[in-house]
Structure formats: structure tokens, C-alpha cells
Jmol script that loads the backbone (N, CA, C; Angstrom):
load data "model"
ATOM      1  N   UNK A   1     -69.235 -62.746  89.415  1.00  0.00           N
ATOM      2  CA  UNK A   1     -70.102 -62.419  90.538  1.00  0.00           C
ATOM      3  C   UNK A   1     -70.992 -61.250  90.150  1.00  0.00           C
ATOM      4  N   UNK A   2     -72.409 -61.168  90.658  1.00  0.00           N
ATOM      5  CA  UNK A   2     -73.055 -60.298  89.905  1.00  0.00           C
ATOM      6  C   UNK A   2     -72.721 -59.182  91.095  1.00  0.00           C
ATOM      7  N   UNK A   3     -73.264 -57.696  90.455  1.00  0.00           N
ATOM      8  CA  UNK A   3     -72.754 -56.702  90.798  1.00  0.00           C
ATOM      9  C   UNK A   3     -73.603 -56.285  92.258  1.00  0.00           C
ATOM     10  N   UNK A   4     -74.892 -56.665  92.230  1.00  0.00           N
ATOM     11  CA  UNK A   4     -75.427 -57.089  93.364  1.00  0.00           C
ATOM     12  C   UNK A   4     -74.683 -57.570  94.897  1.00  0.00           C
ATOM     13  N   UNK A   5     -74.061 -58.373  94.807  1.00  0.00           N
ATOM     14  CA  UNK A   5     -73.193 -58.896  95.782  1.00  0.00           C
ATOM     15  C   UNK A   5     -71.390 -58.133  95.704  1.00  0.00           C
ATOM     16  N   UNK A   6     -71.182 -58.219  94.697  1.00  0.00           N
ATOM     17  CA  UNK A   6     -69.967 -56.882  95.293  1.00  0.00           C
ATOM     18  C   UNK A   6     -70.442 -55.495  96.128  1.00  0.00           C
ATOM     19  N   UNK A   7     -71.713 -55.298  95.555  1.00  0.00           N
ATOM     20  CA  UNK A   7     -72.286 -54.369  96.329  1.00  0.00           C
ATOM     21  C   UNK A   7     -72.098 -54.517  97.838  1.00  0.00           C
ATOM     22  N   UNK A   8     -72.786 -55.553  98.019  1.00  0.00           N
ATOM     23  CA  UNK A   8     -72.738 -56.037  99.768  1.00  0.00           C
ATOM     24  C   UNK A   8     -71.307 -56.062 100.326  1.00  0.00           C
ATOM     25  N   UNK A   9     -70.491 -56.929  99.612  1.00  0.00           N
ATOM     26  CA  UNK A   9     -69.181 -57.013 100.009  1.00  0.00           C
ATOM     27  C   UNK A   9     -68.054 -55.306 100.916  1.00  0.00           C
ATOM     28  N   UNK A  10     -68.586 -54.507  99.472  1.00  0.00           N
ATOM     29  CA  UNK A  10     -67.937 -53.230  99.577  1.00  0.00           C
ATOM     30  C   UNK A  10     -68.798 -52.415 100.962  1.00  0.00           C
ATOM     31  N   UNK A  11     -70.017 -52.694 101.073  1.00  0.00           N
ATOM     32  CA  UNK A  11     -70.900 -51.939 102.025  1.00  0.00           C
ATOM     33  C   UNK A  11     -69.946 -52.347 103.651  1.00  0.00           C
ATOM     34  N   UNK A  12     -69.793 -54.032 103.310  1.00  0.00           N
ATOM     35  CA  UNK A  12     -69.301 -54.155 104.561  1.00  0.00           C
ATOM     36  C   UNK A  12     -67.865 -53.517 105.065  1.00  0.00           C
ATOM     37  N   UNK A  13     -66.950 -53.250 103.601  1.00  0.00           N
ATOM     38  CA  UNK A  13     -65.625 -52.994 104.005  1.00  0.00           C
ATOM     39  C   UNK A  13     -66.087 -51.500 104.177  1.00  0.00           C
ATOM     40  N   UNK A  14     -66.728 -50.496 103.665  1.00  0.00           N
ATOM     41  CA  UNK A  14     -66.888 -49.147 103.839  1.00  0.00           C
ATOM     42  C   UNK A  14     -67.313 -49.034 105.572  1.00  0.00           C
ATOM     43  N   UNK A  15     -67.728 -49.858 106.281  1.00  0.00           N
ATOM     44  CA  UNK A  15     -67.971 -49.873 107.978  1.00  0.00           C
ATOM     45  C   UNK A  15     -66.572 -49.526 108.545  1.00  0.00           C
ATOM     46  N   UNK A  16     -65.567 -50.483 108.000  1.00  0.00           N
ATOM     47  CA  UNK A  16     -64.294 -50.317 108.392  1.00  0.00           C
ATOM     48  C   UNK A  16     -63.661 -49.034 108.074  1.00  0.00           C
ATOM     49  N   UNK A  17     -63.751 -48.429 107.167  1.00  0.00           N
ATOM     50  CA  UNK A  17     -63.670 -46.965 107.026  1.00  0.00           C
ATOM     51  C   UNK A  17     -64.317 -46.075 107.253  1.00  0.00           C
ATOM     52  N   UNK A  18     -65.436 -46.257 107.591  1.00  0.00           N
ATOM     53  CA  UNK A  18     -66.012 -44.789 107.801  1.00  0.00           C
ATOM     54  C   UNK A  18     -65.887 -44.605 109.809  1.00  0.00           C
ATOM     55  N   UNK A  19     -65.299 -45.736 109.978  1.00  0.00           N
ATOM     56  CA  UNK A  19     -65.170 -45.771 111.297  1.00  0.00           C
ATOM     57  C   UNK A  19     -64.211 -45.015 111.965  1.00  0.00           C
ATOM     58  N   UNK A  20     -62.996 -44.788 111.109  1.00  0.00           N
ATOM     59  CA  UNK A  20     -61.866 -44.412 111.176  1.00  0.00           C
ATOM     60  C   UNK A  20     -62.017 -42.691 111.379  1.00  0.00           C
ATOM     61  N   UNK A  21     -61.395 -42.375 112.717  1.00  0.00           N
ATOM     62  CA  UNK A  21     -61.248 -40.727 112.584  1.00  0.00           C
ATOM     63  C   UNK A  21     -61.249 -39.913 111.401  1.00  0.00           C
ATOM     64  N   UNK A  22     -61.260 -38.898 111.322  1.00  0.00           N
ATOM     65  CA  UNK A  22     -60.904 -37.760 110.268  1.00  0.00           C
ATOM     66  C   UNK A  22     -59.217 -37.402 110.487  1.00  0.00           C
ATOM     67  N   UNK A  23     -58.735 -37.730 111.582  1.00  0.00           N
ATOM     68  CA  UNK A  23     -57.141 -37.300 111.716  1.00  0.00           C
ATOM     69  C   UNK A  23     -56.446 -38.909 111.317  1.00  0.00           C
ATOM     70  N   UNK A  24     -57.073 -39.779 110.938  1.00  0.00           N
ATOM     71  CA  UNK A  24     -56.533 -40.865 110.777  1.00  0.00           C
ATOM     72  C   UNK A  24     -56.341 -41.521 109.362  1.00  0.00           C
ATOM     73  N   UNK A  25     -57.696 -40.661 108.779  1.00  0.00           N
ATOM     74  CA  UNK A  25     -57.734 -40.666 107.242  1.00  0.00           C
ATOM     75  C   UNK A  25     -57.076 -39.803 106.699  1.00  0.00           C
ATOM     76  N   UNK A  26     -57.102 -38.188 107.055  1.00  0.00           N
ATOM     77  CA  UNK A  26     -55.792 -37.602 106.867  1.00  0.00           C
ATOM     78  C   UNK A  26     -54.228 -37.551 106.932  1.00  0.00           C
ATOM     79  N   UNK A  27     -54.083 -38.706 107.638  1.00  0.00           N
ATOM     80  CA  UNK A  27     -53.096 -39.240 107.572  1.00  0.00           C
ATOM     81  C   UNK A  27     -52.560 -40.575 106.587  1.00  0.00           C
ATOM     82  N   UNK A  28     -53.916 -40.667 105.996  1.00  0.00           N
ATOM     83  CA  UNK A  28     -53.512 -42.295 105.179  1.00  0.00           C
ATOM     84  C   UNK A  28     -52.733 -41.984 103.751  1.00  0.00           C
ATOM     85  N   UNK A  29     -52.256 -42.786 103.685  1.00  0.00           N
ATOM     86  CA  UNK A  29     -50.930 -43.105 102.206  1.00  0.00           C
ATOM     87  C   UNK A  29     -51.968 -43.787 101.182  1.00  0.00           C
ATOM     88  N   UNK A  30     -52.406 -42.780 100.510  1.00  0.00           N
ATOM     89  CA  UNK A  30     -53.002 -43.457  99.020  1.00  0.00           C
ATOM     90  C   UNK A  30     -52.770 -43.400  97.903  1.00  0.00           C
ATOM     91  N   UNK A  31     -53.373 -44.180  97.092  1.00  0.00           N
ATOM     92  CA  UNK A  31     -54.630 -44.886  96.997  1.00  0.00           C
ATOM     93  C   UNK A  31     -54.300 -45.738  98.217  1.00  0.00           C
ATOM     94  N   UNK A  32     -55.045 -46.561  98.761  1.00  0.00           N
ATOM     95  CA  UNK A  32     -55.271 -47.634  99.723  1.00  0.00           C
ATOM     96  C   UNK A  32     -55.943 -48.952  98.677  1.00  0.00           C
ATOM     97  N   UNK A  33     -54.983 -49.577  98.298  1.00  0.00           N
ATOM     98  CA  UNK A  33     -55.436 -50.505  97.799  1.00  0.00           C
ATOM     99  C   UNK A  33     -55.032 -52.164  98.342  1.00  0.00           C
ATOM    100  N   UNK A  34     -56.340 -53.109  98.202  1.00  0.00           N
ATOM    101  CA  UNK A  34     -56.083 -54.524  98.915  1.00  0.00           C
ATOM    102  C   UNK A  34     -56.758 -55.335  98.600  1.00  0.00           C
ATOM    103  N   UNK A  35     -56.454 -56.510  98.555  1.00  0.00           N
ATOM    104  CA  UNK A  35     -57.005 -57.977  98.077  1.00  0.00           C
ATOM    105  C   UNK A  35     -57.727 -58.498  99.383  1.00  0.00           C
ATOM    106  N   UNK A  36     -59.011 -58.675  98.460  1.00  0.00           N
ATOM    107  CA  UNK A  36     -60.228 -59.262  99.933  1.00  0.00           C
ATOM    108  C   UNK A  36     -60.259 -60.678  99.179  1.00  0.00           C
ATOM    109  N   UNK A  37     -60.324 -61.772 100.610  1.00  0.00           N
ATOM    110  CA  UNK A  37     -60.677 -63.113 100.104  1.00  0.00           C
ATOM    111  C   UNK A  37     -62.008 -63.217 100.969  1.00  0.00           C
ATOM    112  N   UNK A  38     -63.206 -63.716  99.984  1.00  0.00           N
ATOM    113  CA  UNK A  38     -64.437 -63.895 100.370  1.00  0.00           C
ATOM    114  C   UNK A  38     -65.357 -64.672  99.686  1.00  0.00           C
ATOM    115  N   UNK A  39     -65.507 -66.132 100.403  1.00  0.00           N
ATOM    116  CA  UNK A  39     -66.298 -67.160 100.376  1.00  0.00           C
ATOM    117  C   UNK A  39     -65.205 -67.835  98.881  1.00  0.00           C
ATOM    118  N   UNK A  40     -63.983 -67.694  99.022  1.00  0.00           N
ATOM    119  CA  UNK A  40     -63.192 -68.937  97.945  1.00  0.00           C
ATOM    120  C   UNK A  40     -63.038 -67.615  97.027  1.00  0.00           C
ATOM    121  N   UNK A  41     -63.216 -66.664  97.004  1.00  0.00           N
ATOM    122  CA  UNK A  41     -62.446 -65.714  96.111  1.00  0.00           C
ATOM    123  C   UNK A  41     -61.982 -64.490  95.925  1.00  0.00           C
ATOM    124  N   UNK A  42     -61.415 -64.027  95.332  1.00  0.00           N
ATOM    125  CA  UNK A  42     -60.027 -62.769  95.147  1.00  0.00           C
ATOM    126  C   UNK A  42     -60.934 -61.773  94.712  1.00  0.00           C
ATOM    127  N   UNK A  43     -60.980 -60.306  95.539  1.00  0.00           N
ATOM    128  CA  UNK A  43     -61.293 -59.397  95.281  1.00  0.00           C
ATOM    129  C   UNK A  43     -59.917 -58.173  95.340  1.00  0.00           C
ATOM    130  N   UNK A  44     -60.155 -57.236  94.236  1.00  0.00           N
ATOM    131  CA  UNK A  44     -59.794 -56.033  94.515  1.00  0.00           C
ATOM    132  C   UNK A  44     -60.578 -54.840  95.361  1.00  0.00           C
ATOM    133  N   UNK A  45     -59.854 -54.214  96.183  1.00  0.00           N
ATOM    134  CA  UNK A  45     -60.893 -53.313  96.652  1.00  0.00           C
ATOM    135  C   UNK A  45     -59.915 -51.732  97.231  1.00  0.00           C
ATOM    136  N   UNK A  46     -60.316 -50.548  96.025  1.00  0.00           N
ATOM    137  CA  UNK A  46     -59.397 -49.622  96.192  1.00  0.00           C
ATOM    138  C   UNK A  46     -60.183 -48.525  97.159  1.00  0.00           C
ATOM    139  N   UNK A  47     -59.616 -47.351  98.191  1.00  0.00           N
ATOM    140  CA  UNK A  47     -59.779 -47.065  98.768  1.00  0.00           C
ATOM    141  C   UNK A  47     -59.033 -45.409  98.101  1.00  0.00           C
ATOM    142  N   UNK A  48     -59.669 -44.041  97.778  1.00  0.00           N
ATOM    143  CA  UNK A  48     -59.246 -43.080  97.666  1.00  0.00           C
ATOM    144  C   UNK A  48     -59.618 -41.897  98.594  1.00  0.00           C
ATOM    145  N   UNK A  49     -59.033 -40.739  99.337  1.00  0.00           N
ATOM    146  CA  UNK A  49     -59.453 -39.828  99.404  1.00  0.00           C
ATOM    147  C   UNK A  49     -59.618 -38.593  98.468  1.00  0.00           C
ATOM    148  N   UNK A  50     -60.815 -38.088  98.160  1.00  0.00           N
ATOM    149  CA  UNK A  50     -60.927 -37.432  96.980  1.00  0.00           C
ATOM    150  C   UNK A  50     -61.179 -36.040  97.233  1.00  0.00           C
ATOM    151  N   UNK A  51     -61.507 -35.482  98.079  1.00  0.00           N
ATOM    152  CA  UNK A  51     -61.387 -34.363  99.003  1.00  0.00           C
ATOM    153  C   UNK A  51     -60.974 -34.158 100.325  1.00  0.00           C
ATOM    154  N   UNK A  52     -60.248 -33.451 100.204  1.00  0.00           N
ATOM    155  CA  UNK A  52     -59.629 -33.158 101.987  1.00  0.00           C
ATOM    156  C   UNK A  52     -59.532 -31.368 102.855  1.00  0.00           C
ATOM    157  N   UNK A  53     -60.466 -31.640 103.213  1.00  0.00           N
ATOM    158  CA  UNK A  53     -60.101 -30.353 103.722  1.00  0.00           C
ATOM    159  C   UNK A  53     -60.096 -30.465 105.787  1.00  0.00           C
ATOM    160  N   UNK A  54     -60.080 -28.396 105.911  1.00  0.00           N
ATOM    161  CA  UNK A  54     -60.193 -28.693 107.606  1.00  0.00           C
ATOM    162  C   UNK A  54     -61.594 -29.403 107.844  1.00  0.00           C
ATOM    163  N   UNK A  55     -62.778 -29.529 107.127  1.00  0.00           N
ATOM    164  CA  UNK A  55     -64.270 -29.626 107.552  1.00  0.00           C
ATOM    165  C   UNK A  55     -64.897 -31.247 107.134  1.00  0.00           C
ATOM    166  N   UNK A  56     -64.347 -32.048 106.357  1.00  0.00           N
ATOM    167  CA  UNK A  56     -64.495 -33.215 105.857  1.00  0.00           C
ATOM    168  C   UNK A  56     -63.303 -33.912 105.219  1.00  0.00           C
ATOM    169  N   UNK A  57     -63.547 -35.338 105.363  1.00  0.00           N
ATOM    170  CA  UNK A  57     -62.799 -36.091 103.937  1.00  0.00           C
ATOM    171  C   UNK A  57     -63.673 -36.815 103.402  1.00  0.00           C
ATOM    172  N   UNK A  58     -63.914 -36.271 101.602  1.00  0.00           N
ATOM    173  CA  UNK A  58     -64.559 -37.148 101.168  1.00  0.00           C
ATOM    174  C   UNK A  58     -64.055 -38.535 100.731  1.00  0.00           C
ATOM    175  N   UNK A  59     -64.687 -39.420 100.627  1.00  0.00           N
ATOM    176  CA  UNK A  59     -64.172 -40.748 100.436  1.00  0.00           C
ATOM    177  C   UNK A  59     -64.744 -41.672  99.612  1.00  0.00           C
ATOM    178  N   UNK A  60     -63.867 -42.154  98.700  1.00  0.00           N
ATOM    179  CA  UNK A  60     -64.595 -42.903  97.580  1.00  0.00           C
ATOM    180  C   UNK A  60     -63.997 -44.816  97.306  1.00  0.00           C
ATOM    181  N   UNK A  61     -65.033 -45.466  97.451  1.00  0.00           N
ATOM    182  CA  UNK A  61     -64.638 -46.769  97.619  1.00  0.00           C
ATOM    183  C   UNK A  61     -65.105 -47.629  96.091  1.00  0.00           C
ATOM    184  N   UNK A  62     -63.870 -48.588  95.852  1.00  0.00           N
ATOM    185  CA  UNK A  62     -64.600 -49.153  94.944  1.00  0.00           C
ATOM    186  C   UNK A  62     -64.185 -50.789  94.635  1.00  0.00           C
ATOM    187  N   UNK A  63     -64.417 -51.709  94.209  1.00  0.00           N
ATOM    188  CA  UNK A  63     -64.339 -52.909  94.524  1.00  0.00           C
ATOM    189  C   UNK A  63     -64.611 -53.999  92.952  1.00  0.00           C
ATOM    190  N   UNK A  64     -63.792 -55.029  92.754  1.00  0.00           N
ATOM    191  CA  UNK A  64     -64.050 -55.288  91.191  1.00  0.00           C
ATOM    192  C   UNK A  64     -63.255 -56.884  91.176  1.00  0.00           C
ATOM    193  N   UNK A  65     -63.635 -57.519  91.059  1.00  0.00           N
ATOM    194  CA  UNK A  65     -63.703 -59.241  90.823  1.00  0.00           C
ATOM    195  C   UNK A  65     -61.967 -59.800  89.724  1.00  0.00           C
ATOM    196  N   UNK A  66     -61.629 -58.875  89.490  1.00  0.00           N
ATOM    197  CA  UNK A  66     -59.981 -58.610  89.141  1.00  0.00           C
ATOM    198  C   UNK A  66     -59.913 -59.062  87.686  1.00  0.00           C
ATOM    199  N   UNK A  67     -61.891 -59.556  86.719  1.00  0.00           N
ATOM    200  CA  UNK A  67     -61.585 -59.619  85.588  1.00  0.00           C
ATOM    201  C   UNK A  67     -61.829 -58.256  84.877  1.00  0.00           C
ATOM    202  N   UNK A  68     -61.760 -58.280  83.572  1.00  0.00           N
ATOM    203  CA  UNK A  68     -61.697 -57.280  82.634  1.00  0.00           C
ATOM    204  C   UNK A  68     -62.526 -56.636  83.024  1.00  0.00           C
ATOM    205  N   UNK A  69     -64.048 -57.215  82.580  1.00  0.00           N
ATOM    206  CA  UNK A  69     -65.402 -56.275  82.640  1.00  0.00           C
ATOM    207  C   UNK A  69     -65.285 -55.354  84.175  1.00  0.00           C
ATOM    208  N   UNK A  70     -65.396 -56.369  85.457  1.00  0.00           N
ATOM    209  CA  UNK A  70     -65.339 -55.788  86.559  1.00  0.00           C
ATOM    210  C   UNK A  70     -64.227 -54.344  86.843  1.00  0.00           C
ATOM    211  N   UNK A  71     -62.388 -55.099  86.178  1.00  0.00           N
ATOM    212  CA  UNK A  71     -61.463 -53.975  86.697  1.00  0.00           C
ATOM    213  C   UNK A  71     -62.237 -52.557  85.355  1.00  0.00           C
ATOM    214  N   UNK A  72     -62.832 -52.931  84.615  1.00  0.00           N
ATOM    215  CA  UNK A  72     -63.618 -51.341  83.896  1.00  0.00           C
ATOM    216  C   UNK A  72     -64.364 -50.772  84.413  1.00  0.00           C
ATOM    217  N   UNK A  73     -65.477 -51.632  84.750  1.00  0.00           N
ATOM    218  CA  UNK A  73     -66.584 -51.264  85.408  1.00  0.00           C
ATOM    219  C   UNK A  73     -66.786 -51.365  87.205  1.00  0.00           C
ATOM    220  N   UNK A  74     -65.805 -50.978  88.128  1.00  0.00           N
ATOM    221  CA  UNK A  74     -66.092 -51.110  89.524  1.00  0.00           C
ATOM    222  C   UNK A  74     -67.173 -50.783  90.249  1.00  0.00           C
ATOM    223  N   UNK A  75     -67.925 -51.516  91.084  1.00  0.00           N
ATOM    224  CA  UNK A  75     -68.866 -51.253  92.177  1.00  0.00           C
ATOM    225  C   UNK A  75     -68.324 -49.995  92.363  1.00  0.00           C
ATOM    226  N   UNK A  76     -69.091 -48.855  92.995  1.00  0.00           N
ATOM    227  CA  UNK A  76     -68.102 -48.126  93.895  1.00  0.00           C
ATOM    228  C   UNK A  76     -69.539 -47.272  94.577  1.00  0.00           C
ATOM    229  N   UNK A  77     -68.483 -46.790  95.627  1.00  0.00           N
ATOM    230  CA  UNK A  77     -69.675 -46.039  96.822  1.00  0.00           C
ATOM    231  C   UNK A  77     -68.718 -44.938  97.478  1.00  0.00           C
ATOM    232  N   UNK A  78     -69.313 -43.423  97.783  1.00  0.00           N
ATOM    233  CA  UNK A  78     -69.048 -42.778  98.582  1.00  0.00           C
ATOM    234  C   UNK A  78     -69.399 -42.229  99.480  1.00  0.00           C
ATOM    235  N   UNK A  79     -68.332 -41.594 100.719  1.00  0.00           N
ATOM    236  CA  UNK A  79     -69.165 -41.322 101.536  1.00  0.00           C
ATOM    237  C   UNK A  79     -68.005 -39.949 102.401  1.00  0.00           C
ATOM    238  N   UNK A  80     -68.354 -39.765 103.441  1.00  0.00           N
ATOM    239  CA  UNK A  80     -67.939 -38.196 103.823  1.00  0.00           C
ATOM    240  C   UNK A  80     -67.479 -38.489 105.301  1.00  0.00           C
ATOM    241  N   UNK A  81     -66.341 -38.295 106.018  1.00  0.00           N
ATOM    242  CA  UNK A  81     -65.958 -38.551 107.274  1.00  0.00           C
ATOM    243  C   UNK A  81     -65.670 -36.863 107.435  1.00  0.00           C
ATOM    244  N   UNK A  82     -66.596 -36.390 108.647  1.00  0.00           N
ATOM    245  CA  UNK A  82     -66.147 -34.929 109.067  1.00  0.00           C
ATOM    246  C   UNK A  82     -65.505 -34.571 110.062  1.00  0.00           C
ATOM    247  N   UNK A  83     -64.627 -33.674 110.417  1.00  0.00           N
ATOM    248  CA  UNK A  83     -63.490 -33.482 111.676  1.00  0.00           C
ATOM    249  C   UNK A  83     -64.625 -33.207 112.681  1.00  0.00           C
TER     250      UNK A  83
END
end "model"
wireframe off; spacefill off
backbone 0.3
color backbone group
């Protein structure tokens, strides 16, 4: 799958997270990692918090087609949920 469209894929799952409180992400058990099925196929898609403090969590998403090239090279996107 070209990297183009994992792009999209991950944009849509990052909605589902950035939606999520700041007391709710501070609370999450990570990495957060999970298998997306979309349009007939198997995605990886890992979920880290990479900063945490009282004023933000930063958040880093990334997403990869579960072969070689992809699990090396992941899509990935971040973004910032603030208290």
C-alpha cells in the first residue's frame, strides 16, 4: 500500500485519539498497540505517549502494513492533547 493512503488511514485513527481527555491519556497503559482491518487488510497501528506533563501530552502515532519495508519505515504523525 503506498504510503499516501496509510497516511489517510492513520489521520482517521489519530480523530479517535486526540479526542480523548488529557486525564484519560494519562491514564493509558503503553505503548497502545492494535491491528486495524481496512478494505480486506491487516494493519499495525502503534500508539505512544512521548511526553507527559501537568500542561500537555505529547502524542505520537504511527501505522505500517506489517511487511518489512513498512514495520522499518512507519507512517507516523504527532500531535499534543493539553489539560
Amino acid at each position: 500500500m503506498k504510503r499516501k493512503e496509510l497516511r489517510k488511514i492513520l489521520l482517521q485513527e489519530k480523530e479517535k485519539f486526540s479526542t480523548k481527555s488529557y486525564k484519560e491519556l494519562r491514564l493509558s497503559t503503553e505503548p497502545i498497540v492494535y491491528e486495524l482491518n481496512y478494505k480486506g487488510m491487516s494493519y499495525q497501528v502503534e500508539v505512544q505517549l512521548i511526553e507527559k506533563n501537568d500542561d500537555y501530552i505529547s502524542v505520537s502515532m504511527s501505522i505500517d502494513d506489517k511487511s518489512l519495508f513498512g514495520a522499518m519505515f512507519p507512517v507516523s504523525i504527532n500531535f499534543i492533547v493539553n489539560n
